[in-house]
C-alpha positions as CSV (number, residue, x, y, z in Angstrom):
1,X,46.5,-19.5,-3.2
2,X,48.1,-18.6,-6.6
3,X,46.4,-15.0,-8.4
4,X,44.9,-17.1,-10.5
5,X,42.9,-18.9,-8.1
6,X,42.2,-15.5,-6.1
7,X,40.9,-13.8,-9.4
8,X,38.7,-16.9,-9.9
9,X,37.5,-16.7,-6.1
10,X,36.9,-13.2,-6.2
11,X,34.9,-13.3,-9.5
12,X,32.7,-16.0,-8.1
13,X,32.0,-14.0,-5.1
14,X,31.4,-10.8,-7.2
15,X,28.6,-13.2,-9.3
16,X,26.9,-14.6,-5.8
17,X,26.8,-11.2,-4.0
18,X,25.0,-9.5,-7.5
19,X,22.9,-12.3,-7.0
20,X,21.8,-10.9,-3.4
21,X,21.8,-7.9,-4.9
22,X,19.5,-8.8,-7.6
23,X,17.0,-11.2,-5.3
24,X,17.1,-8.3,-2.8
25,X,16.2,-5.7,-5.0
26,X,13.5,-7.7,-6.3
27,X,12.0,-8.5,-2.9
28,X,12.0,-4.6,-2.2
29,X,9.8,-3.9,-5.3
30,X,7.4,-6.5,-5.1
31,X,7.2,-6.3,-1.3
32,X,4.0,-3.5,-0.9
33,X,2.0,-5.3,-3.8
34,X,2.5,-8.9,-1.9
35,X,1.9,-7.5,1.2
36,X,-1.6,-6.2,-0.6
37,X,-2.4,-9.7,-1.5
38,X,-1.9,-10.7,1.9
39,X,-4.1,-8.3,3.2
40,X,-6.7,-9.6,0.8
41,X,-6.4,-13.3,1.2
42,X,-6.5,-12.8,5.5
43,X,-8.7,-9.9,5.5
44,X,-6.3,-8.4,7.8
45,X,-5.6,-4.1,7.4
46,X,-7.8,-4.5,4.4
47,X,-6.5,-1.8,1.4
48,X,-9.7,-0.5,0.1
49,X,-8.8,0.5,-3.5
50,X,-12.5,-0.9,-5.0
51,X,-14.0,1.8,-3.0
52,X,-12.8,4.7,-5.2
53,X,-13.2,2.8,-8.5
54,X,-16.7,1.3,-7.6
55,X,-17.6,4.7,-6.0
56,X,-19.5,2.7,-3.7
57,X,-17.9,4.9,-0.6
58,X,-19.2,7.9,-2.1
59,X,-23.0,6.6,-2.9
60,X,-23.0,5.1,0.6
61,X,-22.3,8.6,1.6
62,X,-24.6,10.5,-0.4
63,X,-27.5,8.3,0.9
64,X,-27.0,7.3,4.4
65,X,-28.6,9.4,7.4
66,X,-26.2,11.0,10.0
67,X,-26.6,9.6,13.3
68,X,-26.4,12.8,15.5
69,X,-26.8,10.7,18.7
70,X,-23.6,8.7,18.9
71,X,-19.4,10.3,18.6
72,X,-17.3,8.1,17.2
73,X,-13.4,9.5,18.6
74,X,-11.1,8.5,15.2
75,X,-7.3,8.5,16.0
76,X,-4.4,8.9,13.1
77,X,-1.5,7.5,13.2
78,X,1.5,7.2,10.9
79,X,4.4,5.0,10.3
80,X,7.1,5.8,7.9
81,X,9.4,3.6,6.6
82,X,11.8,4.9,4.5
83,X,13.4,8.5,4.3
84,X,10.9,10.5,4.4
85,X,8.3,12.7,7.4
86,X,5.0,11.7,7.6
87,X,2.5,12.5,10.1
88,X,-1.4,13.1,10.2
89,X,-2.2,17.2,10.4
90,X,-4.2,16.1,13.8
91,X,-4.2,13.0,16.1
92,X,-7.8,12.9,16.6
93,X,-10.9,13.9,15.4
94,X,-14.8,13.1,16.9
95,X,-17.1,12.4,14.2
96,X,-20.9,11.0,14.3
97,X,-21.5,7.9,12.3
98,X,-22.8,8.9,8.6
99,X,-21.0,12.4,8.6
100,X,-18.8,13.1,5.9
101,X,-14.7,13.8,7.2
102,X,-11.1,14.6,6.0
103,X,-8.3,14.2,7.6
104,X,-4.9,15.7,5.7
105,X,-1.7,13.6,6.1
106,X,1.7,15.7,5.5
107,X,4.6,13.7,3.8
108,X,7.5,15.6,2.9
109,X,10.7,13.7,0.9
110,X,13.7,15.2,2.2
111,X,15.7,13.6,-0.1
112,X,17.8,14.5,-3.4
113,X,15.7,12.6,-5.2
114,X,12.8,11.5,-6.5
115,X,10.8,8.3,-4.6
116,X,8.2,6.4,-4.7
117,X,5.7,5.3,-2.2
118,X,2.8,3.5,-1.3
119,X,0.5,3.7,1.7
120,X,-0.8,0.5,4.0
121,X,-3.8,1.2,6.2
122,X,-5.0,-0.7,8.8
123,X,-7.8,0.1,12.0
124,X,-8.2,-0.7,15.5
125,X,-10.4,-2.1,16.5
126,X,-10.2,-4.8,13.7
127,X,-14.1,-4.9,13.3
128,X,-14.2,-1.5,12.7
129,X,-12.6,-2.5,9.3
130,X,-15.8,-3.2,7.2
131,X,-17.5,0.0,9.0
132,X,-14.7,2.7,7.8
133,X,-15.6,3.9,4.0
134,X,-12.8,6.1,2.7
135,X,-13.9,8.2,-0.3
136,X,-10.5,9.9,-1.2
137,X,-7.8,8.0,0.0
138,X,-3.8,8.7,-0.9
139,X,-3.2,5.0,-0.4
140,X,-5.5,4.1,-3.2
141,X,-2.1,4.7,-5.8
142,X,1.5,4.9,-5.7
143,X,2.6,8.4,-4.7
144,X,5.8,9.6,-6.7
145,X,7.4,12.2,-4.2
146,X,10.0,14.8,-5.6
147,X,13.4,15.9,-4.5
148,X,12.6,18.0,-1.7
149,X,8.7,18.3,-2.0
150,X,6.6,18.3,0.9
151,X,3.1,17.9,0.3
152,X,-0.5,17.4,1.9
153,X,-2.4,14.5,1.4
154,X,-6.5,13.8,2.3
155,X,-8.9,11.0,3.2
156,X,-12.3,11.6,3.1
157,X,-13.9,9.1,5.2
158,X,-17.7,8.1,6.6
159,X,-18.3,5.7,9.5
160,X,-21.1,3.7,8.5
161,X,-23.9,4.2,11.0
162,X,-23.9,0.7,11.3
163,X,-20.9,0.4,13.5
164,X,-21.6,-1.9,16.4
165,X,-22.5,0.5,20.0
166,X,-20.0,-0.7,22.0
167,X,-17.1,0.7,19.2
168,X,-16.7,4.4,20.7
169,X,-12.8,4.5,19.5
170,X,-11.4,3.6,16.1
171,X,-7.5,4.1,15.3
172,X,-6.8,4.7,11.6
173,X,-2.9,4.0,11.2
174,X,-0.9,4.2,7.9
175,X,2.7,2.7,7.1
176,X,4.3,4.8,4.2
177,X,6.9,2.4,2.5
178,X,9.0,3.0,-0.2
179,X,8.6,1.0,-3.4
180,X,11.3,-0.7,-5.1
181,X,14.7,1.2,-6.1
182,X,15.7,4.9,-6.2
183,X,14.6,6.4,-9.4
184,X,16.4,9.1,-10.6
185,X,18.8,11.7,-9.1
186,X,17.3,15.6,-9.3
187,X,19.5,17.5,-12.1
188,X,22.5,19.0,-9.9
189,X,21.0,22.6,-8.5
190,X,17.3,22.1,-8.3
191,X,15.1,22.0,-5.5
192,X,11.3,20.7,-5.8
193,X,8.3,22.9,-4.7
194,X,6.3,22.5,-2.3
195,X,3.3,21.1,-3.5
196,X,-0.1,20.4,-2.0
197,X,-1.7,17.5,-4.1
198,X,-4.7,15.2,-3.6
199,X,-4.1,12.0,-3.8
200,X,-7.6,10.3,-5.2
């Protein structure tokens, strides 16, 4: 193969592999926001953003009854994918159906820079889905996370009363992703706080 050939080969491969580049980078950013749509076309691990703009999780709240005669045992679990901690502040929690909770997830970002997440709930039993109202929720928005900030996070939740008898147990999981690129590098020599935010 003469240089002139190799320099044409090479060029060609440098143009397919910033396609990749380009196709994968694009699949990274638009990958919570279609997996969101999925959620609401199958009903499956159902995000409930409507909840905090309708406020309809908060009225139910404010006018339903607490049941003091059944315990609902709510587990939390976490999932992190990409580079950063995230856990729930507690595994488990007993709560009676129409009582008002929080729960505080830590995430801390132990990174050099800034990133951006977005949280993915989803329950177990699946039926249990309908009968979790979250009032304050972090996964309602995209959380931007600094260099080197930890912070806490809340849900405020009610069971509806409503939940069927035989659901003693419900398991409240969340998958932190991060969304799309790397923004930008920290200025050389700074640290982030620690912070601890609400996300609403």
């Amino acid at each position: 193969m003469s240089k002139a050939d190799e320099k044409r080969f090479n060029r060609g491969m440098l143009g397919r592999l910033l396609v990749v580049v380009g196709v994968m980078f694009g699949f990274g950013y638009a990958l919570v926001p279609l997996y969101k749509k999925i959620c609401e076309v199958t009903g499956i691990n159902v995000v409930t953003t409507r909840e905090l703009y309708g406020g309809s999780a908060k009225r139910f709240a404010d006018n339903t009854q607490v049941d003091t005669s059944r315990t609902i045992t709510v587990e939390f679990d976490s999932n992190a994918r990409g580079p950063f901690a995230f856990r729930p502040v507690k595994n488990t929690m007993e709560v009676h159906p129409g009582e008002m909770a929080t729960i505080v997830y830590e995430v801390a970002n132990g990174q050099s820079r800034d990133i951006a997440a977005q949280a993915i709930p989803s329950y177990a039993p699946k039926q249990a889905t309908e009968y979790f109202k979250k009032i304050e929720c972090f996964c309602f928005k995209q959380q931007t996370l600094k260099a080197k900030e930890a912070r806490q996070m809340p849900v405020v939740f009610v069971i509806d009363p409503k939940l069927p008898k035989d659901v003693k147990n419900i398991t409240l999981s969340y998958t932190f992703f991060e969304v799309g690129a790397p923004v930008a590098q920290a200025p050389a020599g700074t640290v982030g706080s620690d912070v601890n935010g609400h996300g609403s």
